[in-house]
Each structure stands twice: as C-alpha cells, then as structure tokens.
C-alpha positions as CSV (number, residue, x, y, z in Angstrom):
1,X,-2.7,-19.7,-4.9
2,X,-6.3,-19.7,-4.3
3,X,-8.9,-17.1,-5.2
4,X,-11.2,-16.1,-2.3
5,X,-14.5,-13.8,-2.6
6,X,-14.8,-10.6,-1.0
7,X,-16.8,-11.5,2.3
8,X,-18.4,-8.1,3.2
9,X,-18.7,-8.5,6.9
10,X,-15.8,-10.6,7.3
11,X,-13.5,-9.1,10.0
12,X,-9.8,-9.4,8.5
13,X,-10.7,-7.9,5.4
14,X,-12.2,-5.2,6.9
15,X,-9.6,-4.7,9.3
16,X,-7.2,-4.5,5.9
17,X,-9.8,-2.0,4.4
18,X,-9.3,0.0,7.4
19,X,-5.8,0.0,7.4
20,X,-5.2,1.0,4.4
21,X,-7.8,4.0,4.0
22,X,-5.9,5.0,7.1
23,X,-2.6,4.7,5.5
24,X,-4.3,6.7,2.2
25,X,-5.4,9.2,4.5
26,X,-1.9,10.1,6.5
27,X,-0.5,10.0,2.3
28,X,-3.0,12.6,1.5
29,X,-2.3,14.8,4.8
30,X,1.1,14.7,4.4
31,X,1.7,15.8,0.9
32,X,-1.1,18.5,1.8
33,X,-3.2,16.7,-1.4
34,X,-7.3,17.0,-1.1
35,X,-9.5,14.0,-2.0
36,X,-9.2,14.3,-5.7
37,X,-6.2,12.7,-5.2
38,X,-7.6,9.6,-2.9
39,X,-7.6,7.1,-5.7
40,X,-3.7,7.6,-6.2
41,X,-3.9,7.4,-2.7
42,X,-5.1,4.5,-1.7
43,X,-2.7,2.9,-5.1
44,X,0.4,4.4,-3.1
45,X,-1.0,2.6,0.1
46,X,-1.4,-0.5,-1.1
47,X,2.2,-0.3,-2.8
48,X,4.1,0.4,0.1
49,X,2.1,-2.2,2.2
50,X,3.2,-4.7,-0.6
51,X,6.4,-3.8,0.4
52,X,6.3,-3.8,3.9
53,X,7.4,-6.5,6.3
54,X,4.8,-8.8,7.4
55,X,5.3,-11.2,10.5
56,X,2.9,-13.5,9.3
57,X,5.4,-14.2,6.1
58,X,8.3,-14.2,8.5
59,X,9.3,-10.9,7.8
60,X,9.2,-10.9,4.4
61,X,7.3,-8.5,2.4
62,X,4.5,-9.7,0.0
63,X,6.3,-8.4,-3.0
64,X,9.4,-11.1,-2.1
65,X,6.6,-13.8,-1.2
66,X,5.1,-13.7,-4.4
67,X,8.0,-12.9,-6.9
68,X,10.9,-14.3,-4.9
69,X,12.9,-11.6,-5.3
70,X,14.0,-8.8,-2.7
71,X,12.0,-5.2,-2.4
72,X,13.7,-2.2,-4.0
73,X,12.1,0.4,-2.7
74,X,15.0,3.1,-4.1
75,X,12.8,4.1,-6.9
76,X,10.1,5.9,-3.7
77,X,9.1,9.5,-4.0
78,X,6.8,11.0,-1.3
79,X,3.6,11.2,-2.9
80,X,3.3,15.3,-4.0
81,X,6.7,15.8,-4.6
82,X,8.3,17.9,-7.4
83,X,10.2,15.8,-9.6
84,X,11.8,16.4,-13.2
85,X,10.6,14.9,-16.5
86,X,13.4,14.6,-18.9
C-alpha cells in the first residue's frame, strides 16, 4: 500500500470525482432527496463503487481486493426507503 497526494489537475482522479458526483446525483434523483442529503450521497456512492466490479482488479471489487473476503451486498437498502427500527 502506498499513500499518494491528491493531484488537483490530475486527470484519473478527476475522472473518479466525476463519476462519483454523478453516481451521488442519479442516488439523490431517484429517492426524490434534495441536496441536504448530498453528503449521504456521495457516502452511498462511494460504498456501492467499493463494491462494484472493477476490470482493472480482474473483476473483483475493491472491498474483496483489500479485505480478501467476498462482497455482501444483502444488507443494501435504496437510499430514501422506509425501513423499521426495532
């Protein structure tokens, strides 16, 4: 593992940027949320692309690269949804 600085004009990281305000912004339209709910937004974004194939890692998501174990995505609720606290 290496840490790397954030390189402002650097192209792939704004091409990730992109991608996931995008990805924020389709969450946010489809559970008909306004902007005050962006941060939780962008956090649900970022989740799901964690756990999202990826061909540079062969097809595995980043969640099994870095913990070696296998995505369990059973526990996802669309963002907005009514749930039930015991």
């Amino acid at each position: 593992m290496r840490l790397e600085g954030l390189l402002y004009f650097s192209e792939e990281q704004n091409a990730i940027n992109k991608s996931l305000e995008e990805r924020a912004r389709y969450v946010l339209i489809d559970a008909g949320l306004d902007k005050g709910f962006w941060a939780e937004a962008i956090n649900t974004a970022v989740y799901l692309r964690n756990r999202s194939p990826a061909s540079e890692l062969q097809d595995m998501t980043p969640f099994e690269f870095w913990t070696n174990r296998k995505t369990d995505l059973s526990h996802i609720r669309v963002l907005g949804s009514q749930v039930m606290v015991p």
